[in-house]
N, C-alpha and C positions, 0 to 999 in steps of 0.2 A: 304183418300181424292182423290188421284192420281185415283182411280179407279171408283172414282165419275165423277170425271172429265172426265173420257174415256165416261162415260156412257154420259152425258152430250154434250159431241162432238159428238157421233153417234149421238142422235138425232139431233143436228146442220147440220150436215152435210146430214143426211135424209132428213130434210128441203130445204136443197139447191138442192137436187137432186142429193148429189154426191153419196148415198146407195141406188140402185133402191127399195132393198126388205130387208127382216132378215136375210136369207142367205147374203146377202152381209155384214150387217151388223156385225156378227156372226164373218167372214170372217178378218171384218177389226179391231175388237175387237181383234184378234189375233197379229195384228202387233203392237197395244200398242202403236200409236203415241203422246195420249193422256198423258198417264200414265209418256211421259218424262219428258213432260213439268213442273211435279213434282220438280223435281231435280233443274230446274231453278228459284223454286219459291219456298226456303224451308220455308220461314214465311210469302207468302203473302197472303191475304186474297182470300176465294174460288173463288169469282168473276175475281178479278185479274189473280188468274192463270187461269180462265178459257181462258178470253182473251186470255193469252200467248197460254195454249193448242191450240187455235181454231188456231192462228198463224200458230204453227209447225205442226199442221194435214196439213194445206194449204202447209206448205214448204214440208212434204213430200212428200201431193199425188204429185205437182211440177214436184217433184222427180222422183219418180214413172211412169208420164207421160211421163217424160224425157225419160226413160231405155226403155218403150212401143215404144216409138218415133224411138229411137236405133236398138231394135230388129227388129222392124218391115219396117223398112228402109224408116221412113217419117219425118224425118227432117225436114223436109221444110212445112209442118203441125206443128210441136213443135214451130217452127219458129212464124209463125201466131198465137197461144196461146201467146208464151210469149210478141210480142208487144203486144196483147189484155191486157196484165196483165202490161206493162209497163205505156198505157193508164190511166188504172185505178189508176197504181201511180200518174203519173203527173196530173191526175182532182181531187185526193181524191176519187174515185168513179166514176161511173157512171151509168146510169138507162137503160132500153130499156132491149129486150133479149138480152140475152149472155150466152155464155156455162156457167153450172152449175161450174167450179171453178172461173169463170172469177167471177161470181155472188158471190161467200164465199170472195173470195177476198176483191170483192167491199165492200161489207156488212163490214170488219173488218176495211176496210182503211176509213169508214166515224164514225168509232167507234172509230177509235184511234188516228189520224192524232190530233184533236181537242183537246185530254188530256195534251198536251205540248206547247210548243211555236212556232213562227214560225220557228224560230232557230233549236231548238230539228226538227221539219217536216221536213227541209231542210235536216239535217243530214240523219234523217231515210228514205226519197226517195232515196238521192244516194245511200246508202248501198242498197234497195230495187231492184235497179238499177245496182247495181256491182254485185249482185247474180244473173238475170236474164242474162247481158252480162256476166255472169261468167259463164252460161250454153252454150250460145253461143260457147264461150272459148273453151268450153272440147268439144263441139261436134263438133267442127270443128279440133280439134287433134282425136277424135276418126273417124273421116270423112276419115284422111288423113292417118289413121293406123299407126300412130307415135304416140310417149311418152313423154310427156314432160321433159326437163334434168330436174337433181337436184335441180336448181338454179330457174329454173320457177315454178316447180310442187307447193312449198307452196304457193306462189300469188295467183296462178291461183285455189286451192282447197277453200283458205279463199275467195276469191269473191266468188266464187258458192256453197260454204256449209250453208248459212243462217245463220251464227255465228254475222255478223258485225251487221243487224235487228235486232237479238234476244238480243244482248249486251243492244243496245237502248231501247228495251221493258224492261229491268229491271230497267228502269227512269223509268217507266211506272207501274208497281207495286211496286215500291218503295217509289212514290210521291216525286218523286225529279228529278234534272234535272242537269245535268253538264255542264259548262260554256265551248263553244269552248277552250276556251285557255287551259283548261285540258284534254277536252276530246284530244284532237288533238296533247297533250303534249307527250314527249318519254314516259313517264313509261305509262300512258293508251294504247297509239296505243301499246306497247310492251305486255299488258296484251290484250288486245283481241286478236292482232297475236298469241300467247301462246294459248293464248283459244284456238283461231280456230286450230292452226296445230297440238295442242296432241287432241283434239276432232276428226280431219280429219283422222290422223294418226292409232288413234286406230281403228275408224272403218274402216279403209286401211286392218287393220290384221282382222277383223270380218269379214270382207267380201270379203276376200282371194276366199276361195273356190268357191262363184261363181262367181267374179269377173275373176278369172284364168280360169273357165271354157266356159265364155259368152267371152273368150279374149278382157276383158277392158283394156284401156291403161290408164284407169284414176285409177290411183295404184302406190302405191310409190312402193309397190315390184316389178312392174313394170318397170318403171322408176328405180332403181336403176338395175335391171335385164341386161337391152338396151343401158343403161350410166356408167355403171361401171360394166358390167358382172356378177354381183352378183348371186348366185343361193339363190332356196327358203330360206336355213337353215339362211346362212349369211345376207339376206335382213331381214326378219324376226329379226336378233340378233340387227343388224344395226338399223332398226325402234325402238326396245323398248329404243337402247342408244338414240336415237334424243329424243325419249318423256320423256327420262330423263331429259337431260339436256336442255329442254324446259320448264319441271317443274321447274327446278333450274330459268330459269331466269325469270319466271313469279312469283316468289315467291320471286326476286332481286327486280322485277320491283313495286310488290304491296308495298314493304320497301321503294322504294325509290321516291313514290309517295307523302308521306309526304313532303317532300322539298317542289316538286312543289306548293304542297296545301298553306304553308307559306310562297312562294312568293308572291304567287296571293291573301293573305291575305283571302281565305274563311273563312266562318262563321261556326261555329259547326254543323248546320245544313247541311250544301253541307259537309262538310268533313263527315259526318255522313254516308248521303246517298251516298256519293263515295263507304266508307265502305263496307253497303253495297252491293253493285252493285257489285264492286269483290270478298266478298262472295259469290255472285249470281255467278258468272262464277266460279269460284273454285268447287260449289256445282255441276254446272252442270258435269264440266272435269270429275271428279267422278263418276258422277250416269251416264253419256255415258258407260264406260264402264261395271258396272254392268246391265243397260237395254241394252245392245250390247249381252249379254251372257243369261240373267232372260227373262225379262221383253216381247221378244217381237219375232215372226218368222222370222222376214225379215231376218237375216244372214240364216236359218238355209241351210245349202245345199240339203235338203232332199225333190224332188221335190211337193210330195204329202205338205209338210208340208207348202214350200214356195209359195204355192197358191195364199193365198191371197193379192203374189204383181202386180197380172194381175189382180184385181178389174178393171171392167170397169167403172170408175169413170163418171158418168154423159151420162152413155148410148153411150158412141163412139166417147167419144172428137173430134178426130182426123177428123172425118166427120161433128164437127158441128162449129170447128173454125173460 
């Protein structure tokens, strides 16, 4: 099904303009952004995960944009994107021309905004919101060629890794919805933190080699390199211990979510769909890392191979934001 779904976003994304031709297309079938969205949806229905896929294709090209923005020393063009994309948050949309992701964006926020309450919308704009100033974030540390300490680096990678949006899209294919006073409760916010930082973290280690090659500062080998002098072996050992015992406490926190359920007196139905929702992220923790290594080019360091992360999405964003 995962691979239905890739095929399925290419042409979404051809529609939009963001694959000029089949060479591109070809190209971006290679980085399998589609194929992740798999692992976040292990029982939802095709349609549902395709939603979610069209999401994380948008969060990666994002991405993607981002690193082009980087290299090519136009920040202040990524800049102009991502208010254009924070717009689109705050109206649910918007019409007229705009660059081809401003337009995929649009097109999923007047598809999804609508499936929940106002509640749930409120939630998912800010998170929406915290990844787009979360790009701001790292590119103004990668601006100033500094690393973030130890104590900043996980905030600052969960607002900009698109983990706190994607949590809220599994209300979303779930058909269910969590009441602020949970969601907002310690063991939730404790399992999406978990999520996001063994999610961030591993792919920290996947994307070593060309992260250390492009001298990214947005790198927890990094960060522990500059802030505690670590070298490769011992960062590398240091990382797999944090994503250990980040697993431990998200696997404290999904345990001791029950309480809070029985306070708040939910129905079998919300404790169902809590359920769940943190299967959904457990599933995903998981399938990151085997699509980190399987599933897709974006780590590979092998230049010829890592081509297809200069896709010119949309003919030359950069010139048409």
């Amino acid at each position: 099904m995962s691979d239905r779904a890739q095929e399925r976003v290419q042409i979404w994304a051809m529609r939009f303009g963001l694959l000029a031709d089949e060479d591109a297309a070809r190209r971006f079938d290679s980085l399998g952004y589609a194929r992740f969205s798999a692992y976040w949806c292990p029982t939802a229905s095709f349609a549902d995960m395709l939603l979610v896929a069209e999401w994380i294709t948008v969060f990666f090209i994002f991405d993607d944009l981002q690193n082009l923005a980087i290299t090519t020393g136009r920040l202040d063009d990524y800049d102009r994107l991502r208010h254009a994309a924070l717009r689109v948050v705050h109206e649910r949309g918007v019409t007229g021309p705009v660059p081809p992701v401003i337009a995929a964006l649009s097109n999923l926020c007047t598809r999804t905004f609508p499936r929940n309450s106002e509640v749930w919308q409120r939630r998912f704009a800010l998170n929406l919101e915290l990844w787009l100033i979360g790009h701001a974030r790292e590119n103004a540390f990668r601006q100033a060629l500094r690393s973030p300490s130890p104590e900043e680096y996980p905030r600052l990678r969960r607002d900009a890794c698109t983990v706190l949006p994607t949590v809220d899209l599994a209300e979303i294919i779930e058909h269910t919805e969590l009441p602020d006073a949970l969601y907002y409760g310690p063991a939730y916010q404790e399992i999406i933190a978990t999520t996001a930082d063994i999610m961030c973290w591993t792919n920290d280690l996947h994307s070593l080699a060309i992260e250390t090659d492009a001298e990214d500062t947005i790198n927890m080998v990094t960060t522990l390199r500059d802030h505690r002098g670590m070298d490769l072996p011992r960062s590398v050992v240091e990382i797999r211990r944090l994503i250990d015992t980040r697993v431990t406490d998200c696997q404290r926190a999904a345990q001791s979510i029950t309480a809070e359920m029985d306070a708040l007196r939910l129905p079998p139905r919300i404790r169902n769909g809590v359920r769940r929702c943190i299967r959904d992220c457990q599933s995903a923790m998981a399938g990151m890392e085997l699509w980190d290594r399987t599933d897709t080019v974006r780590f590979t360091p092998n230049d010829e191979l890592r081509e297809p992360r200069t896709i010119d999405y949309g003919n030359g964003f950069l010139d048409r934001v």
